[in-house]
N, C-alpha and C positions, 0 to 999 in steps of 0.2 A: 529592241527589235524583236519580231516573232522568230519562229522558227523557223527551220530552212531544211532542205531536202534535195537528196542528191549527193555528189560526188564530185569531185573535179581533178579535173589532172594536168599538169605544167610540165608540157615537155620545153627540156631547155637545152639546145646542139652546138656542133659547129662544125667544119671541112675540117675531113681528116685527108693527108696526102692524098691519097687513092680517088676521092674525089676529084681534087686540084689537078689529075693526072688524066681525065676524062676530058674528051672534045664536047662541045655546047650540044653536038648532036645527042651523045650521046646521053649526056647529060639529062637532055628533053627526053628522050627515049625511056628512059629509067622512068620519070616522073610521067608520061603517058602509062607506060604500061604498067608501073607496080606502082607510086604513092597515089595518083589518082585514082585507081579502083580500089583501093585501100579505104581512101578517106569517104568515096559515096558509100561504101559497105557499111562504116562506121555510123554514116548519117542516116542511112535507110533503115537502123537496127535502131537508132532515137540519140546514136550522141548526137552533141548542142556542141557545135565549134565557137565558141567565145570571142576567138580574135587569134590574132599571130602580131608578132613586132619584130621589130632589127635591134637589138642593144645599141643606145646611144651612150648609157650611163656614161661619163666620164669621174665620176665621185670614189672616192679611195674604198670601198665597199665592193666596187662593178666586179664584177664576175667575167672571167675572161670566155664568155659563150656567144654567139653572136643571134640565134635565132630564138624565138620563144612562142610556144604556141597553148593554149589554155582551152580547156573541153570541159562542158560538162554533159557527165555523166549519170547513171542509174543507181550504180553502185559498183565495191570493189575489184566483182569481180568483169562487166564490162571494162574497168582498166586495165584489168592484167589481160584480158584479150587482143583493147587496143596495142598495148605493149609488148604482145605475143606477134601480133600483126605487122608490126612496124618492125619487127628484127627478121620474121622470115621473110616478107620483102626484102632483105636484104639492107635496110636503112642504114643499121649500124656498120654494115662494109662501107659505107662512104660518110658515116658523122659519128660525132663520140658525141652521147646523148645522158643526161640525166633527166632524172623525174621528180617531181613531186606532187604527192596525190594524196587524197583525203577527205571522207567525209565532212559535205557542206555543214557549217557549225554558226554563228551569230558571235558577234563578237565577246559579248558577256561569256559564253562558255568557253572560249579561247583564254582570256583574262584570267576566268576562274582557273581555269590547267597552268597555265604560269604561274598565278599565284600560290597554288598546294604543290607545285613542283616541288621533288624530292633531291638532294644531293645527289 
């Protein structure tokens, strides 16, 4: 494979009580006024939203998260904005969120780093 360029980033959530304790209005209300201006900001600055899914895994591996959404990005530090952006919206008051993120790589140079891995 050639090379590859860019960034990408996996945001991976789920309802936390404070959430679950919100009416549907409100709910909506949140996502009009902060994640949706959130995310056009995002896209009008050049992230690339990849896709989003629901966890169906059922396999002894699944990760107990229920949403997952994939960007690609410019570089590191448009993530750490994206991810600066999504906590003062307030995101993380209502989901426990992890990440993962990393410059786009080809698989041979993934292989190569596992295989000179160090103890």
């Amino acid at each position: 494979m050639g090379s590859e360029s860019g960034y990408i980033l996996t945001e991976i959530w789920k309802a936390r009580p404070s959430w679950l304790m919100l009416s549907s209005e409100e709910r909506q209300q949140f996502f009009h006024e902060k994640i949706g201006p959130l995310i056009m900001s995002q896209v009008e600055q050049g992230a690339q939203f990849l896709g989003c899914a629901i966890n169906d895994n059922t396999g002894p591996e699944r990760m107990d998260y229920r949403y997952m959404a994939v960007w690609k990005l410019t570089d590191k530090a448009f993530s750490d904005r994206l991810e600066a952006g999504a906590k003062e919206a307030g995101f993380l008051d209502y989901f426990e969120q992890v990440n993962f993120s990393g410059r786009l790589i080809t698989p041979d140079v993934m292989n190569a780093d596992m295989i000179q891995l160090d103890a």
